[in-house]
N, C-alpha and C positions, 0 to 999 in steps of 0.2 A: 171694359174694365172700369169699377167706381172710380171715381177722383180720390176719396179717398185711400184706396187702396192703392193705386200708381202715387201718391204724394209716399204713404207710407214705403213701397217700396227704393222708392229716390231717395228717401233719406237713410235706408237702410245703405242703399249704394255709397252713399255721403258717406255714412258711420265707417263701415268697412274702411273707405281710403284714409279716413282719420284716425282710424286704428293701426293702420301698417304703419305710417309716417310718424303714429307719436312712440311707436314700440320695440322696444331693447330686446326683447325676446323673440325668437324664432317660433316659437310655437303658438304665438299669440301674433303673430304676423304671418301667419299660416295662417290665423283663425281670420284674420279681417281680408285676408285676399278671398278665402270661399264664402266668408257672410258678402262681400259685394259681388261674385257672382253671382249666387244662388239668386241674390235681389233683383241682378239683372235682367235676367231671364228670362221671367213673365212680363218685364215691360219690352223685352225684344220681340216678342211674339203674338204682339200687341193685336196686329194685322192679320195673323192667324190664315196667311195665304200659304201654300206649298211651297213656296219661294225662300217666305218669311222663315218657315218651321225647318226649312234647310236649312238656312243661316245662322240658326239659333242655336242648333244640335251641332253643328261645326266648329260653332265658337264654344258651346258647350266643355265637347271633347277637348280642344286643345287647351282650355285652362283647367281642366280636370286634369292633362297631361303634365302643364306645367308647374299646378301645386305640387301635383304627387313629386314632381323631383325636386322643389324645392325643400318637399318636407324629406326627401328623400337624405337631401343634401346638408339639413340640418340634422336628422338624425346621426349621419356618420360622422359629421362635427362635434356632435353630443358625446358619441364615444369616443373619438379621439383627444379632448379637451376636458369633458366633465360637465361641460357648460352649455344652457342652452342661449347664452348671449351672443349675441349681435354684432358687438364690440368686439369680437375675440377676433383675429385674422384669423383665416381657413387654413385646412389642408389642401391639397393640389387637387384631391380628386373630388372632395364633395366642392370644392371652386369652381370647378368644371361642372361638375351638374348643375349649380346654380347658375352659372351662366349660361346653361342653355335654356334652363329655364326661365331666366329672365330673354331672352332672347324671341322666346316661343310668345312669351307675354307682349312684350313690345313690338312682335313683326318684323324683328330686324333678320334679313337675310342669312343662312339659308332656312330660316325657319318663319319665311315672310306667306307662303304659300296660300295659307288660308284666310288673308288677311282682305286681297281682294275680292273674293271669294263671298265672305259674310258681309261686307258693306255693299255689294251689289245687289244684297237680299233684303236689305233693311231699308228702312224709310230715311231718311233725314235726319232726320230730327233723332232716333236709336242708334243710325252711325256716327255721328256729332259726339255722341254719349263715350263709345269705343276708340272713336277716333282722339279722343282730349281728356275726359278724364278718369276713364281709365286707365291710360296711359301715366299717370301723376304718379299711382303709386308703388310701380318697379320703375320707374326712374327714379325717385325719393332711393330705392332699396339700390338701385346700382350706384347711385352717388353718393351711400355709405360703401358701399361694398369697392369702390373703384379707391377710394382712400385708403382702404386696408390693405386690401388684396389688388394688385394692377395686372387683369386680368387680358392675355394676350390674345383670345378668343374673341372677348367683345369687340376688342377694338377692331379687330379683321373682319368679323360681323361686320360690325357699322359702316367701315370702309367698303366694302362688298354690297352694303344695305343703299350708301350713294349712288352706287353705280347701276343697280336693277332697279334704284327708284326711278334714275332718269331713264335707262333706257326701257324699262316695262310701262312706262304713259304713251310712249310714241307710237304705238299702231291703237290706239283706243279710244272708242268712242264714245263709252259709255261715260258719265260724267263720277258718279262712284269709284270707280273704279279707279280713274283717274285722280280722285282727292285719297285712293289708298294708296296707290306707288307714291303722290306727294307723300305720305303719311312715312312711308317707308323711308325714305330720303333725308325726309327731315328731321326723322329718331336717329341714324345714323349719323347727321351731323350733331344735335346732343349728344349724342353718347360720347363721340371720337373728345369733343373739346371738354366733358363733364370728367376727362381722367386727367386732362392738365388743369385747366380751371372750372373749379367748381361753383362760382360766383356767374361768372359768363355761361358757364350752362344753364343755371338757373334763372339767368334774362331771355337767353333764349327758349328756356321753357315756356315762359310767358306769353313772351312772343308767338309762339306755335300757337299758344292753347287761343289766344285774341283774333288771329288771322285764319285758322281752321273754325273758328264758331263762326265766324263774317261770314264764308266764304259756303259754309254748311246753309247755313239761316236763310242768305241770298236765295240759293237756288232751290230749297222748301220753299220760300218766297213765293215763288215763281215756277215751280211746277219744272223746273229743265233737269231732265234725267238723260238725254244725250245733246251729242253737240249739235244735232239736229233739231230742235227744240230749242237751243240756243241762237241759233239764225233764223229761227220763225219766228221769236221773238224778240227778238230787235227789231223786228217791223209792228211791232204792236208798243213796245216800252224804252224807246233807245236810252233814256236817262238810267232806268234800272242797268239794262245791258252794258253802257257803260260802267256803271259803278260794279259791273260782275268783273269787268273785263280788269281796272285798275286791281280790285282783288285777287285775281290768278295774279297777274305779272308782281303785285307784290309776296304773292304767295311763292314765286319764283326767285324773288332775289332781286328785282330789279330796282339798281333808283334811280329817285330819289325817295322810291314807297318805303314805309316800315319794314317788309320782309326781308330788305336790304344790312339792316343792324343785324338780324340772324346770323346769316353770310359773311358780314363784315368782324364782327366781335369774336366769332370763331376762329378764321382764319390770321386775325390780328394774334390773338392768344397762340395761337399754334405756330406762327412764324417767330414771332417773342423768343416760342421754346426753342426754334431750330430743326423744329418737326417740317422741313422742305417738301419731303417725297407727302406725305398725309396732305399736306395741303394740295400739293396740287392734283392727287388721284380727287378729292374733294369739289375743286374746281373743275375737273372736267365731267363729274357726275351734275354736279350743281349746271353747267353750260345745256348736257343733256336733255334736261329738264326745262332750264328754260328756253329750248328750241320748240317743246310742243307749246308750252302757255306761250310764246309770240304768235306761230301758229295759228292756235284757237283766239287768239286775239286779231290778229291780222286779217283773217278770211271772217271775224264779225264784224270786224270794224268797215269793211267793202260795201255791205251791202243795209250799215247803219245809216251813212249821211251818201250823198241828199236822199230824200225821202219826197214822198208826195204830200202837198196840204191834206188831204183828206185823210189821208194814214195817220198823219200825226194829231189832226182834230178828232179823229174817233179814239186815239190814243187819251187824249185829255180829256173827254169826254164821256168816256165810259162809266159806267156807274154797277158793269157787272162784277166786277175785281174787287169789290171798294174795300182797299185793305184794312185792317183791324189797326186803331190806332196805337194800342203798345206795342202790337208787333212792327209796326211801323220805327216806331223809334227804337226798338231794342233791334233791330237791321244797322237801322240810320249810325246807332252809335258804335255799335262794335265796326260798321266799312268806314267809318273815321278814323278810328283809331288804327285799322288793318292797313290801312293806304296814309296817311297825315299823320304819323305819330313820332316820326323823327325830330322835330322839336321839339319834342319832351322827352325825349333819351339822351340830346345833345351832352348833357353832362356824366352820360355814363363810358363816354368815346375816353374820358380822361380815365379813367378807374378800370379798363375795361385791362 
């Protein structure tokens, strides 16, 4: 595909999420979720392998599924109210359709199905796309929609979406596949704390979208599509494998890493409310989770140090790798921020 044609179709994708999130109108928020898919499309299929063209036509369907009920949903808003704004609270049944609709969108359990599915078929760099920002703008529309309407659906979603996050990583070895259960897990907990605070959901939005580009970019980096790939390479790159490895465990929750504020700013808001039982189904999906990222850390970390002189001299020495210098630093900077970024949040622990 030309460059400039993939340039133009990414900022079509851009246009589209900028359209939902500035839009009061339902039918015009219709129109910007299918202008950024249509956009997306051709850059999913980039690769144009049978893998690929699987993956594309699966994601295809399910948000051809998911419009049609959201428009479905604003249609029968339409007649019952007169209106096609945004602003207006629902009725119970086009509420319902929209939340499954939004549910289909975001991957949140039970309608997570196809989610691992098309990120095992895409490259890197395409799932990265699906995985973050895509994802922006039906959370934008449920964190209108959760202020109007407190939708008793999503939240059992999301809570259900914790729980087959953590435990759908655990027998898996592909590395996709495994940043989509994260994927699922972690919209689940936005969503659950985006209907009590909606200020904390939107840190932890952040948060996702900084720690899932790190943690995407890394391993396009470096070429690891299983976790077998991932301990063949710690004996060629330990300083990168390290810095992969801090990235899962913060992508997990653990601290002192940044992905630890996710966890923590949730569960703080939701004890606040008295919401006890949410929090702790929460914690034990979130424990889940991070039993595979120690795991996948612990048996790379084994056979990281010690090493042999020679392994680690032809490691420094290589000249066939020789990485591209801004991709270099646009790695460097978002695993900084993915893993080291709790110092500069310190002052939202008070507001939180």
């Amino acid at each position: 595909m030309h460059q400039m044609i993939s340039i133009f179709l990414f900022l079509t994708v851009v246009s589209g999420t900028i359209i939902v999130v500035s839009a009061e109108n339902w039918f015009v928020i219709w129109l910007g979720l299918e202008l950024s898919t249509l956009a997306l499309i051709p850059i999913l299929w980039f690769c144009f392998t049978p893998r690929n063209i699987e993956a594309t036509i699966k994601y295809f369907l399910v948000q051809a599924f998911s419009a049609a009920l959201l428009l479905n949903s604003a249609l029968i808003q339409a007649w019952f109210s007169g209106s096609w704004s945004a602003l207006i609270p629902m009725e119970s049944f086009p509420s319902l359709c929209l939340s499954v609709a939004l549910a289909f969108n975001l991957g949140l359990a039970a309608c997570h199905f196809w989610l691992p599915d098309v990120l095992q078929g895409l490259p890197f760099i395409q799932g990265l796309i699906i995985a973050t920002w895509q994802k922006i703008a039906p959370l934008f529309l449920l964190f209108y929609f959760n202020q109007l309407n407190f939708s008793y659906f999503i939240i059992l979603a999301a809570l259900i979406s914790i729980l087959v996050g953590g435990w759908g990583g655990l027998n898996q070895t592909q590395t996709r596949k495994i940043l989509a259960f994260s994927s699922i897990g972690n919209m689940g907990w936005i969503v659950v704390t985006s209907a009590f605070s909606l200020g904390t959901a939107a840190m932890m939005l952040f948060i996702y979208l900084v720690i899932n580009t790190s943690i995407f970019l890394i391993l396009d980096f470096l070429s690891i599509f299983t976790l077998g790939h991932l301990n063949n390479t710690s004996q060629l790159s330990p300083i990168s494998i390290t810095l992969v490895i801090l990235t899962i465990l913060s992508l997990g929750g653990l601290p002192p890493l940044t992905g630890f504020i996710l966890k923590f700013s949730s569960l703080y808001s939701l004890i606040n409310n008295g919401f006890i039982f949410f929090s702790s189904v929460m914690i034990i999906g979130s424990l889940l989770s991070l039993f595979f990222y120690l795991r996948i850390a612990f048996n790379t970390t084994l056979i990281l140090f010690p090493q042999h002189l020679i392994s680690l001299t032809a490691w420094r020495n290589s000249t066939e790798a020789e990485p591209l210098m801004a991709k270099t630093w646009l790695v460097s900077s978002f695993s900084v921020l993915s893993i080291l970024a709790i110092p500069l949040t310190i002052p939202l622990y008070i507001n939180v």
